[in-house]
KEPA-162065 format. One record per residue (C-alpha): residue in three letters; z negated, x, y negated. Coordinates in steps of 0.02 Angstrom, whole numbers, padded with zeros to 5 digits, always signed. Example, Ala and Ser with C-alpha at 12.3 -4.5 7.8 and 13.67 -1.06 7.14 Angstrom:
<atoms>
ala-00390+00615+00225ser-00357+00684+00053
</atoms>
This chain:
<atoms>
unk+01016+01429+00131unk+00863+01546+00157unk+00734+01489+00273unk+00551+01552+00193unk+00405+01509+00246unk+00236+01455+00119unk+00063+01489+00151unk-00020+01339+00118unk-00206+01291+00137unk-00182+01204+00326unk-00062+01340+00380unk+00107+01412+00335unk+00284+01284+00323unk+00442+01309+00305unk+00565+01292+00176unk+00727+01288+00220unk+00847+01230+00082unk+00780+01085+00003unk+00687+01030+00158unk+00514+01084+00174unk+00449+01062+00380unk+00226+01088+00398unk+00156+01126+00561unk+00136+00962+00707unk-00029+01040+00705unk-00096+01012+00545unk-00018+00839+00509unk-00171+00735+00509unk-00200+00553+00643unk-00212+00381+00595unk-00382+00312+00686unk-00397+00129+00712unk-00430+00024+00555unk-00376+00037+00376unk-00367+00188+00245unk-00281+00235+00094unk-00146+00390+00099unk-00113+00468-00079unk+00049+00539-00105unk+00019+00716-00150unk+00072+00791-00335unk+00221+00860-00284unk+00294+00682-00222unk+00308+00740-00045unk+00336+00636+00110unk+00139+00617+00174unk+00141+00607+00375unk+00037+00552+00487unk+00000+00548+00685unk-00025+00389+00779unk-00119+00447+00924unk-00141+00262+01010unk-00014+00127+01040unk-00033-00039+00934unk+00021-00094+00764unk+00019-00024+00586unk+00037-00117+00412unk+00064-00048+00253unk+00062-00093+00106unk+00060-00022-00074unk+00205+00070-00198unk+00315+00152-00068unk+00402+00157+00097unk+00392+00200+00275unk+00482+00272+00429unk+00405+00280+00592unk+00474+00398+00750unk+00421+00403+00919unk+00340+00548+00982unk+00537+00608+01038unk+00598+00593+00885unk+00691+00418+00894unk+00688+00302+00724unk+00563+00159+00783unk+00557+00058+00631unk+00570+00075+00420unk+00536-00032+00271unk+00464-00055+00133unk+00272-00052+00106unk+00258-00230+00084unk+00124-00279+00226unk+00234-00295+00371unk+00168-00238+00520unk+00269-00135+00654unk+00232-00083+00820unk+00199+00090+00853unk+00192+00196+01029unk+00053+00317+01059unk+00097+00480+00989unk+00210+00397+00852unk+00259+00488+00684unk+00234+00407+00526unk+00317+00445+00368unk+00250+00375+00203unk+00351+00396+00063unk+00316+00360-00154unk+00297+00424-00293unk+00179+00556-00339unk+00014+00485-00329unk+00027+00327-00269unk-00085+00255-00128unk-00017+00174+00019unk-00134+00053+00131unk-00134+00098+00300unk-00211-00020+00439unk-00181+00030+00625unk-00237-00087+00758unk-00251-00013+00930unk-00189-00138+01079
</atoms>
């Protein structure tokens, strides 16, 4: 495999293989309450920062994997409501298919 990198519009990521890795920096935070996360055109994992500690539901046509700010698997399911508990600095992937919007509602505790 060839690692490249892509200039995109919130920096440059890289593509190594099939795997495609964007910048900590421009993955966007979940604030307290609820919002909707579209899943881009291309179909590709949308992830998000959970800056506080508390709890996060979603819900909608997809899935979900959270990590902890190390890395370690936390919780994952599918987006039917249920609500997990998240540490501060968490990592959450949302997964679906290409255009679909996910409800996301993050209570701080």
């Amino acid at each position: 495999n060839d690692l490249r990198v892509e200039p995109r519009t919130d920096g440059e990521w890289l593509r190594f293989g099939a795997a495609l890795y964007r910048p900590l920096s421009s993955v966007p935070a979940i604030t307290a309450g609820s919002g909707a996360v579209m899943i881009g055109p291309d179909g590709y994992v949308e992830w998000r920062t959970v800056p506080a500690a508390g709890s996060v539901t979603i819900s909608g046509n997809g899935s979900w994997k959270v990590f902890s700010v190390d890395g370690a698997p936390v919780g994952a399911g599918d987006a039917d409501g249920a609500e997990v508990t998240v540490p501060a600095g968490a990592r959450l992937a949302l997964f679906g298919p290409a255009g679909a919007v996910l409800q996301v509602r993050h209570t701080v505790s």
